[in-house]
MDTraj code that builds the backbone (N, CA, C; nanometers):
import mdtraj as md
import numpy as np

residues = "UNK UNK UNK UNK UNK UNK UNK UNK UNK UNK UNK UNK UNK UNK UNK UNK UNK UNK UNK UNK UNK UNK UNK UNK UNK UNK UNK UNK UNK UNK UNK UNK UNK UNK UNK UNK UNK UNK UNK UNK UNK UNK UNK UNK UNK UNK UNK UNK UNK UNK UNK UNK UNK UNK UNK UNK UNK UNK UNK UNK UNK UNK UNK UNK UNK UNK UNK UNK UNK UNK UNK UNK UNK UNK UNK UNK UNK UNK UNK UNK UNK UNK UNK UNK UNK UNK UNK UNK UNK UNK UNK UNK UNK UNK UNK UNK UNK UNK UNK UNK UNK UNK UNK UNK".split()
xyz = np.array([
    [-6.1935, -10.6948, 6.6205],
    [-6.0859, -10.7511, 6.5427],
    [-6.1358, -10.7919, 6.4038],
    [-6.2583, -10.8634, 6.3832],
    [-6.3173, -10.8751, 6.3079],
    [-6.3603, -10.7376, 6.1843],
    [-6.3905, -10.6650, 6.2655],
    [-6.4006, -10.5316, 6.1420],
    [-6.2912, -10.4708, 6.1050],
    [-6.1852, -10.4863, 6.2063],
    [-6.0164, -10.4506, 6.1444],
    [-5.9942, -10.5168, 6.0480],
    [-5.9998, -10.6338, 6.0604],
    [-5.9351, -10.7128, 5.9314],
    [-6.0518, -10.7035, 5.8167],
    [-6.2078, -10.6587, 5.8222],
    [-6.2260, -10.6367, 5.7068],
    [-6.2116, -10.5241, 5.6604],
    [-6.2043, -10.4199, 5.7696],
    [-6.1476, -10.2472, 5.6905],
    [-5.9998, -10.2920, 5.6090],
    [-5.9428, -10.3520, 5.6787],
    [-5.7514, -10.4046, 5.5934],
    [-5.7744, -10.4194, 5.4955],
    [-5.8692, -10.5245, 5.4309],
    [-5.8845, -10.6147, 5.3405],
    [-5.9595, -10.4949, 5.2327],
    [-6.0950, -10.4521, 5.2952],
    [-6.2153, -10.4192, 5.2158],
    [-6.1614, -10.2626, 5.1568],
    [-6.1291, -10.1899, 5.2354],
    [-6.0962, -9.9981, 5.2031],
    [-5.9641, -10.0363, 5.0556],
    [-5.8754, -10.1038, 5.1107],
    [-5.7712, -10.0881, 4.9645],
    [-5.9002, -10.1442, 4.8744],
    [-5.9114, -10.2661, 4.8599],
    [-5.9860, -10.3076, 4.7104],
    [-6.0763, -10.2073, 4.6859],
    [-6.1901, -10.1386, 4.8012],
    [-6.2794, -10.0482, 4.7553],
    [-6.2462, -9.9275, 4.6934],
    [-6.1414, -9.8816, 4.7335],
    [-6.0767, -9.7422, 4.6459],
    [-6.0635, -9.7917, 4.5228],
    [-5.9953, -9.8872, 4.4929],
    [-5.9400, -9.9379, 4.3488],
    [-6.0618, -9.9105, 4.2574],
    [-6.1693, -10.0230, 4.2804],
    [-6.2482, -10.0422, 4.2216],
    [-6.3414, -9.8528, 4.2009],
    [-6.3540, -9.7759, 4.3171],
    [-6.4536, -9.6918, 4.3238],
    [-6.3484, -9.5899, 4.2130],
    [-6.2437, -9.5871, 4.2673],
    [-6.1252, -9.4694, 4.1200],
    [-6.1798, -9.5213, 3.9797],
    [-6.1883, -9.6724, 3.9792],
    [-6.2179, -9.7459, 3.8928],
    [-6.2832, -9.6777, 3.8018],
    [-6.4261, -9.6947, 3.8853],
    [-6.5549, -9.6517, 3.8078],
    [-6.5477, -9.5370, 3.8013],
    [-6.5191, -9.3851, 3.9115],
    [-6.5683, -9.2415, 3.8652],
    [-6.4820, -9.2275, 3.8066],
    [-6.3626, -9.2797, 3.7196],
    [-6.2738, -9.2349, 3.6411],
    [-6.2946, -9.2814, 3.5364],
    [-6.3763, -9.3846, 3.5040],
    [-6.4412, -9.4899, 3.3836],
    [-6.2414, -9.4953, 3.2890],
    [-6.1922, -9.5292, 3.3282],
    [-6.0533, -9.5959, 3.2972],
    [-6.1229, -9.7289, 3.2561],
    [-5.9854, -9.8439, 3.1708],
    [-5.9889, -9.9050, 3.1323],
    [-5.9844, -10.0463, 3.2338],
    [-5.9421, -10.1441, 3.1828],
    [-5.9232, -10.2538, 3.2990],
    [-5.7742, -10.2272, 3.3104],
    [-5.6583, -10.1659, 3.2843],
    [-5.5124, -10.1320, 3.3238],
    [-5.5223, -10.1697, 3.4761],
    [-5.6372, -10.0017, 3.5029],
    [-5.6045, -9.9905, 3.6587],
    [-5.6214, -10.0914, 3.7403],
    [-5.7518, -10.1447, 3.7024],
    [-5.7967, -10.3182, 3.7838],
    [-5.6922, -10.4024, 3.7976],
    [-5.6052, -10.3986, 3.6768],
    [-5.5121, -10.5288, 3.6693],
    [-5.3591, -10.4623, 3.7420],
    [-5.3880, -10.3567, 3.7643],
    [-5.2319, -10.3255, 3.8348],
    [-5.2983, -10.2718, 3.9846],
    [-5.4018, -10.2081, 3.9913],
    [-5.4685, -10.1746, 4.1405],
    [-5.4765, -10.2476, 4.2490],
    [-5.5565, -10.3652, 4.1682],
    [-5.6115, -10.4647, 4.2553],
    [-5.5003, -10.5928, 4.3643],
    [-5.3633, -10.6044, 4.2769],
    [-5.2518, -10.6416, 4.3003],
    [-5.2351, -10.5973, 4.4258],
    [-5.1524, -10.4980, 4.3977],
    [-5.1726, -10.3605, 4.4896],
    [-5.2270, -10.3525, 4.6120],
    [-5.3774, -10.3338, 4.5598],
    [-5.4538, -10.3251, 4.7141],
    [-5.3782, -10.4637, 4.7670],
    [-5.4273, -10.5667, 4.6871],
    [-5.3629, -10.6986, 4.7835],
    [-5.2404, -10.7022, 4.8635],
    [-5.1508, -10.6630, 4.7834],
    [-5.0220, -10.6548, 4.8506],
    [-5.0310, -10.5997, 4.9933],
    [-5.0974, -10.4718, 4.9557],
    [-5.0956, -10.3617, 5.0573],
    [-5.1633, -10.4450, 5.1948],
    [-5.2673, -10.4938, 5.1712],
    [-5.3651, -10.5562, 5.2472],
    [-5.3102, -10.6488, 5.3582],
    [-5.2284, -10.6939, 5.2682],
    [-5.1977, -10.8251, 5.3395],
    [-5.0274, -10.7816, 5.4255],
    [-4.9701, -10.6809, 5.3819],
    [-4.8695, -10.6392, 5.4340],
    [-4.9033, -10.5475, 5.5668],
    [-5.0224, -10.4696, 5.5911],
    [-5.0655, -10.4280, 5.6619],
    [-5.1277, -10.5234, 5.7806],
    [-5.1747, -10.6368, 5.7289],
    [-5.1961, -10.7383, 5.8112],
    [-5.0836, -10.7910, 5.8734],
    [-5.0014, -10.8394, 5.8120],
    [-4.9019, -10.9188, 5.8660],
    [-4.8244, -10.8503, 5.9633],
    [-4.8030, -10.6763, 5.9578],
    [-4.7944, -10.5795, 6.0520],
    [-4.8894, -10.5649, 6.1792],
    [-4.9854, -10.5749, 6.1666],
    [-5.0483, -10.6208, 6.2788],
    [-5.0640, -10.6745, 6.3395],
    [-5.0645, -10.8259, 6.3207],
    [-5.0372, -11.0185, 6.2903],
    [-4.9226, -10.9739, 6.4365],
    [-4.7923, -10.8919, 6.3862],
    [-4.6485, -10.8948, 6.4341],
    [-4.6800, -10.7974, 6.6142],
    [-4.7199, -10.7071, 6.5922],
    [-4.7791, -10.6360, 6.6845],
    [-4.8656, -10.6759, 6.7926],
    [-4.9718, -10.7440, 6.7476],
    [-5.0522, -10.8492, 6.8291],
    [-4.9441, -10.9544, 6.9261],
    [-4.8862, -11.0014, 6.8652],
    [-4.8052, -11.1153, 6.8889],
    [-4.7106, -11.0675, 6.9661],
    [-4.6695, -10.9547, 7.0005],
    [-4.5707, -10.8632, 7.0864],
    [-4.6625, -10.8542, 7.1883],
    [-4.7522, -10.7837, 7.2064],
    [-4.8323, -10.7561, 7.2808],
    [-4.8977, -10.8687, 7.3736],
    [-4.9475, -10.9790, 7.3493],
    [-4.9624, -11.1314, 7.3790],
    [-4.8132, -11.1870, 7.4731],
    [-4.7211, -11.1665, 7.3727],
    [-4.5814, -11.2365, 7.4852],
    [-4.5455, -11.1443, 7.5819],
    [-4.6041, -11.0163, 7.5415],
    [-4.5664, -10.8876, 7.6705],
    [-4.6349, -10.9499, 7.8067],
    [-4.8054, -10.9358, 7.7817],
    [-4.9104, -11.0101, 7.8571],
    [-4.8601, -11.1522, 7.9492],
    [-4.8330, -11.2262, 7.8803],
    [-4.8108, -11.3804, 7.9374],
    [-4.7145, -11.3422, 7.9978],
    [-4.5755, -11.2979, 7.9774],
    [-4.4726, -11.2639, 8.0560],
    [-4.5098, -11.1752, 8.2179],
    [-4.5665, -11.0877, 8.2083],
    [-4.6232, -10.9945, 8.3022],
    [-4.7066, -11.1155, 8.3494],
    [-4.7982, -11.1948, 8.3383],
    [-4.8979, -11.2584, 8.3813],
    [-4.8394, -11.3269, 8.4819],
    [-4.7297, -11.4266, 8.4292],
    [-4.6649, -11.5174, 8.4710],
    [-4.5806, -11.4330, 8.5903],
    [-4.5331, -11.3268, 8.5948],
    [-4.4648, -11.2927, 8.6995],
    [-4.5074, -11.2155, 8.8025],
    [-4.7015, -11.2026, 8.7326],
    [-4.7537, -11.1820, 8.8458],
    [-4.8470, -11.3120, 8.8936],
    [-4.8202, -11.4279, 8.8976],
    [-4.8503, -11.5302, 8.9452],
    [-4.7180, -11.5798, 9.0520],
    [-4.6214, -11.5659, 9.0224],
    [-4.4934, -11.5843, 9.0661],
    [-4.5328, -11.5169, 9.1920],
    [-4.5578, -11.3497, 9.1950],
    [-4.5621, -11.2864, 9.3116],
    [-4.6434, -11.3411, 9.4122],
    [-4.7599, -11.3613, 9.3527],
    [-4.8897, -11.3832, 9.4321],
    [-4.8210, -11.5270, 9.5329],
    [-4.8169, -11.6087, 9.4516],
    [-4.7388, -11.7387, 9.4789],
    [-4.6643, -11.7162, 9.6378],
    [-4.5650, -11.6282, 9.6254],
    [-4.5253, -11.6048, 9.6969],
    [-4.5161, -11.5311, 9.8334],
    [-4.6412, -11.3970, 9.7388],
    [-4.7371, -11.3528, 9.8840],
    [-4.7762, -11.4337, 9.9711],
    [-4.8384, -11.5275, 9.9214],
    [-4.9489, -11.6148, 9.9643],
    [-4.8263, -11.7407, 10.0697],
    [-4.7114, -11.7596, 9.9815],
    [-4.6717, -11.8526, 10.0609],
    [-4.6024, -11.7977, 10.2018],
    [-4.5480, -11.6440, 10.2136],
    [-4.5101, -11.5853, 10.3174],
    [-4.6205, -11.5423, 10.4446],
    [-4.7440, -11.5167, 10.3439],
    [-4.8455, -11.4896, 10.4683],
    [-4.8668, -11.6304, 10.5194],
    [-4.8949, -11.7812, 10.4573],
    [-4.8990, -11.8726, 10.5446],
    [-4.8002, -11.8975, 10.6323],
    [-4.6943, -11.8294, 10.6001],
    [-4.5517, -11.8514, 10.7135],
    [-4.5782, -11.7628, 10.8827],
    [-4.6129, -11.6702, 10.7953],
    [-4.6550, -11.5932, 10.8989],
    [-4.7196, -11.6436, 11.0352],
    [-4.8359, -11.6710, 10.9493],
    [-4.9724, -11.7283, 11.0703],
    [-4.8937, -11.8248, 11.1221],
    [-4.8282, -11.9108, 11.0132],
    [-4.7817, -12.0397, 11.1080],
    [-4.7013, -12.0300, 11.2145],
    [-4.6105, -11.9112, 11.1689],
    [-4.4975, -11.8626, 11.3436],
    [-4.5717, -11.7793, 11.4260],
    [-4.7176, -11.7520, 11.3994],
    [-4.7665, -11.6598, 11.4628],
    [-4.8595, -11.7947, 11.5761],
    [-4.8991, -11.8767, 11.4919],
    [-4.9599, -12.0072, 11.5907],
    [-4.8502, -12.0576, 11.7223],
    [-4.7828, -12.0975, 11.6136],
    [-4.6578, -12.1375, 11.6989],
    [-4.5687, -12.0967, 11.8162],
    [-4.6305, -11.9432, 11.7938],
    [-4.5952, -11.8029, 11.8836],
    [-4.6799, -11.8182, 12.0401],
    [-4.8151, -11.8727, 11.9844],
    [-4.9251, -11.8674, 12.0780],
    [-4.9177, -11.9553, 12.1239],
    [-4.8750, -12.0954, 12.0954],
    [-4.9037, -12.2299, 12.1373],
    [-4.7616, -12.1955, 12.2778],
    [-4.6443, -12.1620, 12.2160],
    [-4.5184, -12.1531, 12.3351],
    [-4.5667, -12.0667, 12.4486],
    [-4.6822, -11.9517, 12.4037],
    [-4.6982, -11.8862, 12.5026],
    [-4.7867, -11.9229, 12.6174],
    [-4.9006, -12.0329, 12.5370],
    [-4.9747, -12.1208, 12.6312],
    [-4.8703, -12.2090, 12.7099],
    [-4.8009, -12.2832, 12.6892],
    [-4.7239, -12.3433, 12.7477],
    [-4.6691, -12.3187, 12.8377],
    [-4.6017, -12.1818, 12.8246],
    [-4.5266, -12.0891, 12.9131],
    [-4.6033, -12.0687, 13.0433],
    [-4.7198, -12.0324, 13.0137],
    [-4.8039, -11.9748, 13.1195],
    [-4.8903, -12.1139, 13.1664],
    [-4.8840, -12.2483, 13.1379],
    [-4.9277, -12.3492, 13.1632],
    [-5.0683, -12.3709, 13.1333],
    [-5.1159, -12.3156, 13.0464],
    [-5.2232, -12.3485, 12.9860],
    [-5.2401, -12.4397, 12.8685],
    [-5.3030, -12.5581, 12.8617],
    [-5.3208, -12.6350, 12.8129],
    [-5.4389, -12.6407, 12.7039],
    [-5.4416, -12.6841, 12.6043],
    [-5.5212, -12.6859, 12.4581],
    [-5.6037, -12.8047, 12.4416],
    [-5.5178, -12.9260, 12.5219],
    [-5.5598, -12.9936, 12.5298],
    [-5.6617, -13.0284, 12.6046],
    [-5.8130, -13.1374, 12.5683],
    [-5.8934, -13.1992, 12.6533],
    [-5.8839, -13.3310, 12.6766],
    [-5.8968, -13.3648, 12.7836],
    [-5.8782, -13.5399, 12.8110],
    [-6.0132, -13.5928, 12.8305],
    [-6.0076, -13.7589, 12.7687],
    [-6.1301, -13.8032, 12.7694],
    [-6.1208, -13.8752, 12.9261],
    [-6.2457, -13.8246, 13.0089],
    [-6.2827, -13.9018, 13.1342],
    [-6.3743, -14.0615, 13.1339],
])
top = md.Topology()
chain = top.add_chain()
for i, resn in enumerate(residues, 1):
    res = top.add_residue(resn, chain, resSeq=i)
    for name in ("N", "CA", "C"):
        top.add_atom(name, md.element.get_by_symbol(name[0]), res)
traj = md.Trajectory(xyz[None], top)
């Protein structure tokens, strides 16, 4: 991210300046180029800036609704086991087997 934003920044001003020199022009171009690159620079950024920031609320949204799921995996498989205990305990009962130990 770091070298994106200095290619944004650094490639417009560096053209300016490099036309600059192998064209040995006056300071015109500097004073209308350099604008320019800026503009450009920073409009290209702020396009990205916008993009990022789409991409981020895409993320958190998806994140969040896959926490939601899990949430809910998780709370149906404990349902499970629990009617599945509960399953076993009636069936001990049924058949008169006891879970319990008594103190002598």
């Amino acid at each position: 991210m770091c070298l994106e934003i200095l290619f944004i920044f650094g490639i417009p001003a560096f053209g300016v300046l490099l036309i600059h020199k192998l064209a040995d022009t006056d300071t015109l171009l500097l004073k209308i180029g350099l604008p320019v690159a800026f503009f450009l620079s920073w409009t290209i950024f702020l396009l990205r800036w916008k993009s990022l920031s789409n991409e981020i609320v895409t993320l958190e949204s998806n994140l969040k609704v896959a926490k939601q799921n899990a949430e809910e995996e998780k709370a149906k498989n404990n349902s499970l086991i629990d009617t599945e205990n509960i399953e076993e305990e009636s069936k001990d009962d049924k058949q008169g087997v006891t879970t319990e130990t008594t103190d002598a």
